[in-house]
FIRO-237694 format. One record per atom (N, C-alpha, C): atom name; x, y, z. Coordinates in steps of 0.02 Angstrom, whole numbers, plus 50000, padded with zeros to 5 digits. Each point is the difference from the previous one (the first is absolute). Layout:
N
[CA, [X, Y, Z]];
...
! end
This chain:
245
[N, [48508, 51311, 51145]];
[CA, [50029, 49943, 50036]];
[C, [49982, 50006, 50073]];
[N, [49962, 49950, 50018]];
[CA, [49999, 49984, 50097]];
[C, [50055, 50012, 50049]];
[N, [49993, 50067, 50027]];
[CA, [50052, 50004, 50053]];
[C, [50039, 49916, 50033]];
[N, [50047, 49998, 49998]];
[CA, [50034, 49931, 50035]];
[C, [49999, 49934, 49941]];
[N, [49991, 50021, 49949]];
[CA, [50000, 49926, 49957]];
[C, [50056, 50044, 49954]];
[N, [50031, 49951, 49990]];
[CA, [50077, 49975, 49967]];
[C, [49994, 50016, 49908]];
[N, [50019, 50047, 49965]];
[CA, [49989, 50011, 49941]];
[C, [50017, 49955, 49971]];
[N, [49952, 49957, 49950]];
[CA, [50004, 49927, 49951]];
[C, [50072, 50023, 49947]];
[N, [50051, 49938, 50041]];
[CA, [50047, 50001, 49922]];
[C, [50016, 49949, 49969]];
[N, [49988, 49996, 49943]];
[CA, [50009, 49957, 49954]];
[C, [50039, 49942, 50020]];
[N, [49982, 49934, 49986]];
[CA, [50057, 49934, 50018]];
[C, [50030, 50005, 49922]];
[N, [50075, 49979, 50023]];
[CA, [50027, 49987, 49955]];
[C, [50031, 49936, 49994]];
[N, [49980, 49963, 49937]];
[CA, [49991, 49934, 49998]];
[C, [50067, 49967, 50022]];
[N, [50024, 49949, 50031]];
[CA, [50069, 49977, 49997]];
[C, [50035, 49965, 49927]];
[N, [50053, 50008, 50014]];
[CA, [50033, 49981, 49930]];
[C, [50031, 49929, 50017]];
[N, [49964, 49941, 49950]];
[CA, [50003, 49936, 50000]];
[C, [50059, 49979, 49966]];
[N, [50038, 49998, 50026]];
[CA, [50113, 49993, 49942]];
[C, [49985, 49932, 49983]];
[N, [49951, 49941, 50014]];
[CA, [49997, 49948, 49997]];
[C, [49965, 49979, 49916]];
[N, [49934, 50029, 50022]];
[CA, [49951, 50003, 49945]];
[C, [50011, 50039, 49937]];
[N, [50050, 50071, 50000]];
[CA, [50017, 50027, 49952]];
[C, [50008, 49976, 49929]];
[N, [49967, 50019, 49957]];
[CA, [50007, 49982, 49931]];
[C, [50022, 50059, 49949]];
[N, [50008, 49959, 49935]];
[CA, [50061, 50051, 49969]];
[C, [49907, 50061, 50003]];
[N, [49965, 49985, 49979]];
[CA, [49962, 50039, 49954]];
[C, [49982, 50053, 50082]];
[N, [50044, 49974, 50053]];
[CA, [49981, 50061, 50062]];
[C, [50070, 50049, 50003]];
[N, [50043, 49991, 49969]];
[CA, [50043, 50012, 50016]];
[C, [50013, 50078, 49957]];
[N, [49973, 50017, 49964]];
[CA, [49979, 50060, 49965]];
[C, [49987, 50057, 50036]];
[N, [50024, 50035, 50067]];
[CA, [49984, 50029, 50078]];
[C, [50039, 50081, 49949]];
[N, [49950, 50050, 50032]];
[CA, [50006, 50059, 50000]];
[C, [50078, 50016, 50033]];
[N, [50037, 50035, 49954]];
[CA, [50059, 50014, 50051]];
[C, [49988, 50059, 50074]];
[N, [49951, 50026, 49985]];
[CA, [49979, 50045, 50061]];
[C, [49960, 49970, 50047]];
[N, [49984, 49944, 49987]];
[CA, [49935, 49985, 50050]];
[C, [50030, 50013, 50054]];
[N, [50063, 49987, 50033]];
[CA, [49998, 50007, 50063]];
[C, [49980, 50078, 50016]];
[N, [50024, 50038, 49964]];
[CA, [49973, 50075, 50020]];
[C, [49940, 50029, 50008]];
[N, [49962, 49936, 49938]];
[CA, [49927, 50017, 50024]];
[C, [49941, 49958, 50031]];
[N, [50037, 49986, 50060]];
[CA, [49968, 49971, 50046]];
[C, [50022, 49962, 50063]];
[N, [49974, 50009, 50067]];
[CA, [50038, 50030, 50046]];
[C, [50038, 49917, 50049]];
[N, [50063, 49977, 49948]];
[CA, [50010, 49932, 50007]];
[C, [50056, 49995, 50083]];
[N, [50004, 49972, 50035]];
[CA, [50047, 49988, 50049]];
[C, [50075, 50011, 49975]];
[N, [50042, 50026, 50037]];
[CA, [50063, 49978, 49979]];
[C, [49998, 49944, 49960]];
[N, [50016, 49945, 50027]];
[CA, [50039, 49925, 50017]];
[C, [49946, 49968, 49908]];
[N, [49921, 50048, 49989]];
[CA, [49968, 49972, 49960]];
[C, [50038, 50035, 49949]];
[N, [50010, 50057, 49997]];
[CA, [50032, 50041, 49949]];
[C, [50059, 49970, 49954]];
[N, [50063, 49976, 50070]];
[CA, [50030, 49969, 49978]];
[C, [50014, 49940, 49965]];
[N, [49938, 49947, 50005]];
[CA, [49993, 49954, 49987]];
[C, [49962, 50005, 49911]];
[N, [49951, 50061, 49998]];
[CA, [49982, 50014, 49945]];
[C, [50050, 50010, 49954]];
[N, [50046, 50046, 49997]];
[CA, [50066, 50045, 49967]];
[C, [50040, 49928, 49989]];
[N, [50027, 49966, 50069]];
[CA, [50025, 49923, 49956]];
[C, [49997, 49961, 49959]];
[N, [49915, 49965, 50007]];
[CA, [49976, 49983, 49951]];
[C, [50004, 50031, 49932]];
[N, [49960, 50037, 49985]];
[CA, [50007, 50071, 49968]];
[C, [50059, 49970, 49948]];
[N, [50064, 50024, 50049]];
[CA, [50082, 50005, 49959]];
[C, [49979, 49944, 49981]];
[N, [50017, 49926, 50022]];
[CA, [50020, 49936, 50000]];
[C, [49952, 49984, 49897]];
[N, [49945, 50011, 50022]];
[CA, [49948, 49982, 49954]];
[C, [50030, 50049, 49931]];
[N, [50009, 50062, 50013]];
[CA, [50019, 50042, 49926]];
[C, [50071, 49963, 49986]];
[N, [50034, 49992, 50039]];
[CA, [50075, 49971, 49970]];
[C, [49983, 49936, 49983]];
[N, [49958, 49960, 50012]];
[CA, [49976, 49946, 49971]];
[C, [49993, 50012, 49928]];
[N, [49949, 50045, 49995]];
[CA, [49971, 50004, 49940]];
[C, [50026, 50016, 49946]];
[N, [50052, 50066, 50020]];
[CA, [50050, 50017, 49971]];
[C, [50051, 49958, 49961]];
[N, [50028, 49941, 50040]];
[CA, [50039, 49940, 49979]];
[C, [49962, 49976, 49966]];
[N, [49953, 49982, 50016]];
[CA, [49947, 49958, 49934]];
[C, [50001, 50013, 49924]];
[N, [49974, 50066, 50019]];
[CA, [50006, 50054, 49934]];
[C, [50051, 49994, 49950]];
[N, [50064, 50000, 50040]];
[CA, [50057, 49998, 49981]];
[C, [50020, 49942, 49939]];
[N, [49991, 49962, 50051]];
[CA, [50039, 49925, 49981]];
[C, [49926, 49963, 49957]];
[N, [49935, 50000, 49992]];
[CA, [49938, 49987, 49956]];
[C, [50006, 50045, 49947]];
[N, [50034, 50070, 49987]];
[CA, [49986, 50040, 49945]];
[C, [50079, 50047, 49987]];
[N, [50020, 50006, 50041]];
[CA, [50062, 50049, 49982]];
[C, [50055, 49956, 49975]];
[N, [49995, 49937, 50037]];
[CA, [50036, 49951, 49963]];
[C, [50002, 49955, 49952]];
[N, [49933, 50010, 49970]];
[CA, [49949, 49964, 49932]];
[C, [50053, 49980, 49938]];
[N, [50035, 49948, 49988]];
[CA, [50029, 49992, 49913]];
[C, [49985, 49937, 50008]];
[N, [50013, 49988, 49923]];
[CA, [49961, 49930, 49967]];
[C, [50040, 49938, 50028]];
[N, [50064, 50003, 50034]];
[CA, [50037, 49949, 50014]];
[C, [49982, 50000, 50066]];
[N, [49985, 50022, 50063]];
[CA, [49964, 49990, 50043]];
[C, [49915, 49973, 49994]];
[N, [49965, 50033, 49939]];
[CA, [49934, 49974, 50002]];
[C, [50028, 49922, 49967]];
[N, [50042, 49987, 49960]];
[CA, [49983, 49917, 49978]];
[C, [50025, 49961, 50055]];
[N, [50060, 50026, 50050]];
[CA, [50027, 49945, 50066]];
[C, [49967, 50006, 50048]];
[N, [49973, 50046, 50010]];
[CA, [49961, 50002, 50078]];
[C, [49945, 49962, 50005]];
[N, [49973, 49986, 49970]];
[CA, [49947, 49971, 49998]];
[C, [50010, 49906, 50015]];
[N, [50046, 50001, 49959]];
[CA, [50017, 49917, 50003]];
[C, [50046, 50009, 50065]];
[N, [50028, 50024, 50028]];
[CA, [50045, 50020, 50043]];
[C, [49953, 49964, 50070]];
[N, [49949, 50043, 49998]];
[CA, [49989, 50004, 50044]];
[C, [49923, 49930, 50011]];
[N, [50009, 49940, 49941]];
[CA, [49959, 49958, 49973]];
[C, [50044, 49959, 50054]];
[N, [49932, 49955, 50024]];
[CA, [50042, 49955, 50080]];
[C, [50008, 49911, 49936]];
[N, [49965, 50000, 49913]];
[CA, [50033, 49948, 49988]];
[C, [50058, 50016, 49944]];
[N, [50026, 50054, 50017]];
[CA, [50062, 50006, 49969]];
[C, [50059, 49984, 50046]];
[N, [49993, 49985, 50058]];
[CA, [50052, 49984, 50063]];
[C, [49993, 49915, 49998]];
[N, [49942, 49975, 49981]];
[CA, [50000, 49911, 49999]];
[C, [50058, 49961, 49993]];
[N, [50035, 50022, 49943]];
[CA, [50067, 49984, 49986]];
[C, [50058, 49992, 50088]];
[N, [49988, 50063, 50017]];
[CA, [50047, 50008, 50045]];
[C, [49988, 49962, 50068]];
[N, [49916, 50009, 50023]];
[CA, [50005, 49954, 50043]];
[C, [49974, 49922, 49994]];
[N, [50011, 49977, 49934]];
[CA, [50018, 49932, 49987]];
[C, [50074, 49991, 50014]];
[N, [50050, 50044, 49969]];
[CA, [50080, 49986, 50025]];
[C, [50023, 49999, 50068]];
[N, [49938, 50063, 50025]];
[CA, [50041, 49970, 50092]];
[C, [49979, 49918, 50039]];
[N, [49915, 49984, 49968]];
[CA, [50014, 49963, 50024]];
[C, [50030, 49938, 49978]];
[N, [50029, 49995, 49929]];
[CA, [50051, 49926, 49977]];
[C, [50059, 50033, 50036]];
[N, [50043, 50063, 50014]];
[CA, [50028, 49996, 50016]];
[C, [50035, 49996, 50069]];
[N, [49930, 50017, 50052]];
[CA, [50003, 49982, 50065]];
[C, [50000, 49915, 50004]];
[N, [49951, 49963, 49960]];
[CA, [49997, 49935, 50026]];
[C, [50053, 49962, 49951]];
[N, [50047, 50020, 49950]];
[CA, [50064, 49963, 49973]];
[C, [50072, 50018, 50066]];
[N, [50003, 50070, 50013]];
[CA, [50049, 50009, 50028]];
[C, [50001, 50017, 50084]];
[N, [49932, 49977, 50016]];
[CA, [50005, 50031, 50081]];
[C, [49981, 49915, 50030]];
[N, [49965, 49953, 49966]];
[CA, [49959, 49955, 50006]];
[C, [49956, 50035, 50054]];
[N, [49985, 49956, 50055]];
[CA, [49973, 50022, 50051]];
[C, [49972, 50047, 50038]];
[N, [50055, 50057, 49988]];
[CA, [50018, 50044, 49999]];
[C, [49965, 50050, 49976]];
[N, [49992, 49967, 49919]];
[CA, [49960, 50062, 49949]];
[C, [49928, 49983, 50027]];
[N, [49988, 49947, 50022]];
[CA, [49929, 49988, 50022]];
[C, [49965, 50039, 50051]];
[N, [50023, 50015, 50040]];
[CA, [50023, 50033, 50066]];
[C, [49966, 50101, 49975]];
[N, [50072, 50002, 49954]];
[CA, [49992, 50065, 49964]];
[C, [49938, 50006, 49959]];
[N, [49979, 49962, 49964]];
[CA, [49937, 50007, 49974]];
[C, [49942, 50017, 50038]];
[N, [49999, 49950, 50048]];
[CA, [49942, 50004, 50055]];
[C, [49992, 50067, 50017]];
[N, [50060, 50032, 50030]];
[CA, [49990, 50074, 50035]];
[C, [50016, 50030, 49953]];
[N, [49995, 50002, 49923]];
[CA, [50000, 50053, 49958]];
[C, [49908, 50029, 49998]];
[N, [49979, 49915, 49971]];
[CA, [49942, 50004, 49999]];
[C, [49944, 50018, 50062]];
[N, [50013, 49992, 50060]];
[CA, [49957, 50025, 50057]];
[C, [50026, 50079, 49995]];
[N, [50066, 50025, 50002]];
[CA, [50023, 50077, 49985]];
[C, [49937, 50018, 49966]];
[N, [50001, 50005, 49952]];
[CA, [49967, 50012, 49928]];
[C, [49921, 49996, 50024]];
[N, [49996, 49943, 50013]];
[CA, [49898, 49997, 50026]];
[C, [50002, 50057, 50094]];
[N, [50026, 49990, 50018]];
[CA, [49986, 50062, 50058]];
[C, [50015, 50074, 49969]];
[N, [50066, 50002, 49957]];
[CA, [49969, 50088, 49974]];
[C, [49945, 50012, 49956]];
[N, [49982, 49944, 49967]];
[CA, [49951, 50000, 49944]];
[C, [49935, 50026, 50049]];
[N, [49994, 49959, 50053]];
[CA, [49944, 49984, 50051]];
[C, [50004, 50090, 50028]];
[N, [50053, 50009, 50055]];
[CA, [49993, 50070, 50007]];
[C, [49997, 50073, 49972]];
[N, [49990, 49984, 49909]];
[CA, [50008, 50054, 49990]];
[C, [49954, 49999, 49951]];
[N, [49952, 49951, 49981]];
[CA, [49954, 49984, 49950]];
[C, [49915, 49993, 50068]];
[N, [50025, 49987, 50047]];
[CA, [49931, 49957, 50028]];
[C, [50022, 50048, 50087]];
[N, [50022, 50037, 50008]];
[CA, [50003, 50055, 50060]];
[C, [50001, 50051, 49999]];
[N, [50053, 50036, 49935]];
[CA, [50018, 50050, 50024]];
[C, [49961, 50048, 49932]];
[N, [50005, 49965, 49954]];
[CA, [49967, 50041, 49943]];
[C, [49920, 49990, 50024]];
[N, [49981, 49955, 50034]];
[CA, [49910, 50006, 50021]];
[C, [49979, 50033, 50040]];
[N, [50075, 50022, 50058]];
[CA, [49971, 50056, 50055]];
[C, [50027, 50060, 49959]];
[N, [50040, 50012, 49980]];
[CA, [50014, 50093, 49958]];
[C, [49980, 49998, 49941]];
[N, [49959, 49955, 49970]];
[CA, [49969, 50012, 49939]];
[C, [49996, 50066, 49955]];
[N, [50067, 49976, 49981]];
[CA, [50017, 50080, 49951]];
[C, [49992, 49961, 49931]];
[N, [49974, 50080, 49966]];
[CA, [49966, 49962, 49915]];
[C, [50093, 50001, 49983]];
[N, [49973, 49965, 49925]];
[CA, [50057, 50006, 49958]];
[C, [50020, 50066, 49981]];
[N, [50064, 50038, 49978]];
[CA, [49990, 50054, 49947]];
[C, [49952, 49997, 49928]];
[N, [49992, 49944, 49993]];
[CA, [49973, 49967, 49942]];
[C, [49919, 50013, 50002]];
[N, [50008, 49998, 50063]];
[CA, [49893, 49998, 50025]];
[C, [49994, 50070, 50023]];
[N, [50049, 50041, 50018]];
[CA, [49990, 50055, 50020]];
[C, [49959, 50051, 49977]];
[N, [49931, 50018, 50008]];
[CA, [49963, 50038, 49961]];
[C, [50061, 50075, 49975]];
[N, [50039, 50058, 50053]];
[CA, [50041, 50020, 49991]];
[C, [50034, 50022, 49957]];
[N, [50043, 49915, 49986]];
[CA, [50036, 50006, 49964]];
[C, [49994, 49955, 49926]];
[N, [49943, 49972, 50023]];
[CA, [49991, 49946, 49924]];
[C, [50014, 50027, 49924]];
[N, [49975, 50068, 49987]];
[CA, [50013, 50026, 49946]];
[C, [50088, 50004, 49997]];
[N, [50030, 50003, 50043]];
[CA, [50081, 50005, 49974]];
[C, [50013, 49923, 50000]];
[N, [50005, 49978, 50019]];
[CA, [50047, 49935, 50015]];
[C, [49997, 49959, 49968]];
[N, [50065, 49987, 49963]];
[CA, [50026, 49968, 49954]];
[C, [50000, 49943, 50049]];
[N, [49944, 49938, 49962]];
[CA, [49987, 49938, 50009]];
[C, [50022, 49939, 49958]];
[N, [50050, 49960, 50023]];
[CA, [50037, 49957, 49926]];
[C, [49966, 49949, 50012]];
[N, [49955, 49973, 50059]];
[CA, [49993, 49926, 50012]];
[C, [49927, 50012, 50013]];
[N, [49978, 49939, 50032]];
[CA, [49917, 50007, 50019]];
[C, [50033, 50016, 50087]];
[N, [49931, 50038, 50019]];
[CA, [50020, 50034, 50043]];
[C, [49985, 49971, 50062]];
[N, [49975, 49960, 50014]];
[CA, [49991, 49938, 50061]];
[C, [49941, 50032, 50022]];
[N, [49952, 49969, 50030]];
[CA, [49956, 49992, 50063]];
[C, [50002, 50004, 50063]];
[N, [50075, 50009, 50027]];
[CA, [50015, 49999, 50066]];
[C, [50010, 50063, 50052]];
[N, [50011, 50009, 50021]];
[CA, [50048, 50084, 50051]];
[C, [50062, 49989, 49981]];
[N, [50020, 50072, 50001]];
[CA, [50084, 50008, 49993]];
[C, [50057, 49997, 50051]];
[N, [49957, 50016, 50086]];
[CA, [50073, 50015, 50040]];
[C, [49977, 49911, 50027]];
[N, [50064, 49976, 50020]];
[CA, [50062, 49986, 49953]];
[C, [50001, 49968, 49962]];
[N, [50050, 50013, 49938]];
[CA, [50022, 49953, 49956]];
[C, [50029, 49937, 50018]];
[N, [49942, 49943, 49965]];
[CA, [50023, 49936, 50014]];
[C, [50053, 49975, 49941]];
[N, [50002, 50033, 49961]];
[CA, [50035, 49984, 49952]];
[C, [50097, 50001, 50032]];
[N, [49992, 50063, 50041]];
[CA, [50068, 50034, 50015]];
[C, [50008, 49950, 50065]];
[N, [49951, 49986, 50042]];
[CA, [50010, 49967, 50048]];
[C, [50008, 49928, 49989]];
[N, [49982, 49974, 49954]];
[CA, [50010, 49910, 50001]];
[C, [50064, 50005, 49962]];
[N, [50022, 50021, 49954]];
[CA, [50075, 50012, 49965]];
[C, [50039, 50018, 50036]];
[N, [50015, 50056, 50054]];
[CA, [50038, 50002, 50052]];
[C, [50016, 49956, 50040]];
[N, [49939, 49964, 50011]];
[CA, [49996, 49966, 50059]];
[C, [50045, 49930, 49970]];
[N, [49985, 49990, 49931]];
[CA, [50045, 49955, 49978]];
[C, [50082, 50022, 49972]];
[N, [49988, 50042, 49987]];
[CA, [50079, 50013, 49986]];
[C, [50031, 50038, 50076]];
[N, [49993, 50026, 50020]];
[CA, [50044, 49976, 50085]];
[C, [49999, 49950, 50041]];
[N, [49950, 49950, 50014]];
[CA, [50012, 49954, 50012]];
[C, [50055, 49950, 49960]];
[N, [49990, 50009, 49942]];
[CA, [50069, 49965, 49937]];
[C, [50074, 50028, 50032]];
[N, [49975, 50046, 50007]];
[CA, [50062, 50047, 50007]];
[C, [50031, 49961, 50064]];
[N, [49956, 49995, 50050]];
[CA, [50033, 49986, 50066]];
[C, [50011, 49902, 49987]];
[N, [49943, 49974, 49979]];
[CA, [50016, 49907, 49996]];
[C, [50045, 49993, 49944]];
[N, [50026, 50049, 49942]];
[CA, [50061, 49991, 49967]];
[C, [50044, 50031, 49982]];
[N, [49994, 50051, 50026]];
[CA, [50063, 50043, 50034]];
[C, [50062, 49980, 49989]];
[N, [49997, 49947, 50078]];
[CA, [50057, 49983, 49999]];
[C, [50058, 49947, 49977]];
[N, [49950, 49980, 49940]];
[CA, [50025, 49929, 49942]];
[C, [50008, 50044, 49919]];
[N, [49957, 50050, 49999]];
[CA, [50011, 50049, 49919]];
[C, [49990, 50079, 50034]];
[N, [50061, 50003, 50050]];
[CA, [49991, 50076, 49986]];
[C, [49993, 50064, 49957]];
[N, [50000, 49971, 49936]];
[CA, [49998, 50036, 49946]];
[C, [49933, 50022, 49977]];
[N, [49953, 49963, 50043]];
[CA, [49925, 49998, 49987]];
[C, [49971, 50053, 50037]];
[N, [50025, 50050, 50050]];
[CA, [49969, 50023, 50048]];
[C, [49975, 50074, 49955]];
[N, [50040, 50021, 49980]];
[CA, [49971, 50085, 49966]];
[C, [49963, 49967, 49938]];
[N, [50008, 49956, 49959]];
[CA, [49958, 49986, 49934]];
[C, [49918, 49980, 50015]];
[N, [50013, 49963, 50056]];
[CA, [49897, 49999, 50052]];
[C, [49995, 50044, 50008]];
[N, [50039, 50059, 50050]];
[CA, [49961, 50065, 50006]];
[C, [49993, 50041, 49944]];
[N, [50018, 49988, 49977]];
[CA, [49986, 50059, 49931]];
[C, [49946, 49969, 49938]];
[N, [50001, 49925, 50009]];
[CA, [49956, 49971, 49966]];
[C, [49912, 49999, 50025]];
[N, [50004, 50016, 50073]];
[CA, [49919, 50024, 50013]];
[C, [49984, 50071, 50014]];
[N, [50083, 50049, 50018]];
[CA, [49967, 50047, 49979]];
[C, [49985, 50024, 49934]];
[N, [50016, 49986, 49940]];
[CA, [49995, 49999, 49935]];
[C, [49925, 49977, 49995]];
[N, [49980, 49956, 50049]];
[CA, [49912, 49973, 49986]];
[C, [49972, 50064, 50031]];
[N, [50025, 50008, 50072]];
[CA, [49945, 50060, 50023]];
[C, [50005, 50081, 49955]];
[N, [50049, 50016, 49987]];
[CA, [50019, 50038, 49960]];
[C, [49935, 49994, 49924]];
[N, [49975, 49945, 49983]];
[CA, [49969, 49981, 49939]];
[C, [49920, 50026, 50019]];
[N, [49977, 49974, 50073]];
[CA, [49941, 49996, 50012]];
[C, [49985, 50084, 50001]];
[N, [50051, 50032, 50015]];
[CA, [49977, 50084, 49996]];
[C, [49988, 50015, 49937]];
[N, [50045, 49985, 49947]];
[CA, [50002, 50037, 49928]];
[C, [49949, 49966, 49961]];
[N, [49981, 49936, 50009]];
[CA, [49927, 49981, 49983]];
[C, [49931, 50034, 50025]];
[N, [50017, 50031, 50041]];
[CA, [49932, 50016, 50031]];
[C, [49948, 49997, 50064]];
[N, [50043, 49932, 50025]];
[CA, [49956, 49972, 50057]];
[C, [50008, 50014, 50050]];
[N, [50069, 50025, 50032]];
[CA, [50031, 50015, 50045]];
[C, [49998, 50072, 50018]];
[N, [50006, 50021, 50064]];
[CA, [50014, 50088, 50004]];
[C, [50116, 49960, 50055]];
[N, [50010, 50045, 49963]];
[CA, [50089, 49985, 50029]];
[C, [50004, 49965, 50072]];
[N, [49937, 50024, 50059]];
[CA, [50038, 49982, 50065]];
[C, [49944, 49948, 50012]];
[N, [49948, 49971, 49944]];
[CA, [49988, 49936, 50009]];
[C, [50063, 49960, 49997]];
[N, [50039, 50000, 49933]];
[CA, [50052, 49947, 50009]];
[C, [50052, 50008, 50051]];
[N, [50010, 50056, 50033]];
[CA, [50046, 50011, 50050]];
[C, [49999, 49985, 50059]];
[N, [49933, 49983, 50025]];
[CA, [49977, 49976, 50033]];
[C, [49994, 49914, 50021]];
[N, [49965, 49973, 49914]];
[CA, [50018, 49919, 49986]];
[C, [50064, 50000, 50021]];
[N, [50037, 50040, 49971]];
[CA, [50072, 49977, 50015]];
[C, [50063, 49985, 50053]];
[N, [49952, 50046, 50046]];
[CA, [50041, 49997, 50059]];
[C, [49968, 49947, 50035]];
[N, [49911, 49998, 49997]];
[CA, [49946, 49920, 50028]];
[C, [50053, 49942, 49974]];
[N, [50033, 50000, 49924]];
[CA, [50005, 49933, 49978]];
[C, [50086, 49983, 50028]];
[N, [50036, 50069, 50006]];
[CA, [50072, 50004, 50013]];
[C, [49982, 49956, 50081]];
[N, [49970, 50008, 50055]];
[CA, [49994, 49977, 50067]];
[C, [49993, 49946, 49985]];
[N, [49948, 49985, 49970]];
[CA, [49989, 49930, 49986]];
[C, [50025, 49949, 49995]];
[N, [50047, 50030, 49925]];
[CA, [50058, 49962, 49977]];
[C, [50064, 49984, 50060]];
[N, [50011, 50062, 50029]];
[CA, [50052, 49972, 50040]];
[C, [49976, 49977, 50077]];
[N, [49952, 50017, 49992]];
[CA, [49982, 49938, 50095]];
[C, [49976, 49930, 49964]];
[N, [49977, 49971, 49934]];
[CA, [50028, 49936, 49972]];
[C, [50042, 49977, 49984]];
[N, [50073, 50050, 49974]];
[CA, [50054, 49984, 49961]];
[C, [50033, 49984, 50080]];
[N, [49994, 50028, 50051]];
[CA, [50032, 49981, 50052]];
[C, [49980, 49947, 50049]];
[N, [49931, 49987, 49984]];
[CA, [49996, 49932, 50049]];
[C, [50017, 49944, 49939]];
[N, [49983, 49995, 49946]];
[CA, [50036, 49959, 49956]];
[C, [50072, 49991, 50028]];
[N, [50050, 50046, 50000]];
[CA, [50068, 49969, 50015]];
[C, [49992, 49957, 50059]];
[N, [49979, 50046, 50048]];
[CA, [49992, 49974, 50075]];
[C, [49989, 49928, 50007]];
[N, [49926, 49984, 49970]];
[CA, [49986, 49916, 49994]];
[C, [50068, 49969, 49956]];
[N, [50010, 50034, 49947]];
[CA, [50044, 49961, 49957]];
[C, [50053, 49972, 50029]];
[N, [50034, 50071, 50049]];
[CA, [50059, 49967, 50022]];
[C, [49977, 49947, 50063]];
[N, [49957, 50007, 50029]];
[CA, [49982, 49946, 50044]];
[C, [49992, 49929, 49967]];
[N, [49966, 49996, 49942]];
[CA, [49969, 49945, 49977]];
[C, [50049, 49963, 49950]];
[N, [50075, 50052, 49969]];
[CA, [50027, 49955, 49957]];
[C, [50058, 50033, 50022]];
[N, [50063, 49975, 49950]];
[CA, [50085, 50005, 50024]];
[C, [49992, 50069, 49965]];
[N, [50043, 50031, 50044]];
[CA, [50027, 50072, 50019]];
[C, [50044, 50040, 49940]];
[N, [50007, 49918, 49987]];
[CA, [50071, 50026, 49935]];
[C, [49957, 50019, 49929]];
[N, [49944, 49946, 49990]];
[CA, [49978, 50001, 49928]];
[C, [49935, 50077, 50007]];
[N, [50005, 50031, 50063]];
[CA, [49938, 50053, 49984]];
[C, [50046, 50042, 49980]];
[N, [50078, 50024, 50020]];
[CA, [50027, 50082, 50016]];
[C, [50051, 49970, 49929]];
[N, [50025, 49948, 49982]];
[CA, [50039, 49985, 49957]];
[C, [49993, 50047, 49920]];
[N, [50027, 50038, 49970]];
[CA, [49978, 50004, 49921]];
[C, [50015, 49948, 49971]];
[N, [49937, 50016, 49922]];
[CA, [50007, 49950, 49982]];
[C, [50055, 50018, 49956]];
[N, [50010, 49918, 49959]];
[CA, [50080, 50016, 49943]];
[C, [49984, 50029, 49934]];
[N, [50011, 50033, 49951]];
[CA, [49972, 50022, 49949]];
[C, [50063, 49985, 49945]];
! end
């Protein structure tokens, strides 16, 4: 080596948290030891690291540890967007019989709800972190119990978890306060969907946890300007009133 020149050390590549895919996520538990990473990179490695094995772990879980025949025949239709047709045909006869105006109103910002999480989590966020499916995962393909066809798309986030949230809290908040009885049977009725998209296959757990909290915001910064206009735009009495049963 030339007196005064600087001994060549290796670059070490940066770690892209954006670009990460499942089939990268397979990381040596020692790497940081073998090789000479910054603090602040170390830490960031070991995070990931955790975050991704407890991912996988849950996956594992709930795709195979939880495997019986009465989950493989419901989940599947469960988590089928024309097995819900029924239901959102009833909100909307029953927004536009009993809200008139009203239900019109509610429809509108159900349906824009619904097309902006669809939009942010189908056409932004899964195209910049383009994570495979568990399903596509070279990895893990040999394990994973697959009940459905396994889509063409990226996994982080679940749009499935996010447009169902986004509609059942918004419900929650525009009818709330006329069928309070409705508020835990929505939440439990889309987590029961996101809950489906894991044990089928398509999902890794904190895709849908993720949809869910995208579609939970959603829902309630629409469920709340809905009242807002509502109470501006019609009488005060027929939005907060229950109905008679």
């Amino acid at each position: 080596m030339s007196p005064g020149v600087p001994p060549m050390v290796p670059r070490i590549p940066d770690i892209d948290l954006i670009s990460v895919k499942p089939c990268d996520f397979y990381v040596p538990s020692n790497l940081h030891k073998s090789i000479n990473l910054s603090g602040q990179s170390k830490s960031l490695h070991l995070l990931l690291e955790t975050i991704i094995n407890l991912d996988i772990s849950l996956f594992n879980l709930i795709n195979q540890d939880l495997s019986n025949s009465f989950f493989d025949a419901v989940m599947p239709i469960l988590r089928n967007k024309y097995t819900w047709l029924p239901f959102y045909i009833f909100i909307v006869g029953f927004a536009g019989i009993n809200l008139k105006w009203k239900g019109a109103w509610l429809i509108f910002c159900l349906i824009v709800a619904v097309g902006v999480g669809d939009t942010l989590s189908s056409k932004l966020i899964k195209k910049s972190v383009k994570r495979l499916r568990p399903c596509k995962t070279e990895q893990l393909v040999d394990d994973v119990q697959v009940r459905v066809h396994c889509g063409s798309g990226y996994s982080f986030t679940s749009s499935h978890a996010t447009n169902h949230f986004a509609v059942a809290v918004f419900l929650v908040f525009a009818l709330g306060q006329i069928i309070p009885k409705c508020k835990w049977p929505l939440l439990i009725w889309a987590a029961a969907i996101s809950f489906a998209q894991v044990y089928v296959g398509v999902h890794y757990p904190f895709d849908v946890l993720a949809g869910a909290i995208l579609g939970s915001l959603i829902g309630f910064a629409f469920g709340k300007y809905y009242l807002l206009k509502a109470k501006q735009w019609f009488h005060q009495k027929e939005i907060s009133e229950p109905l008679q049963t």
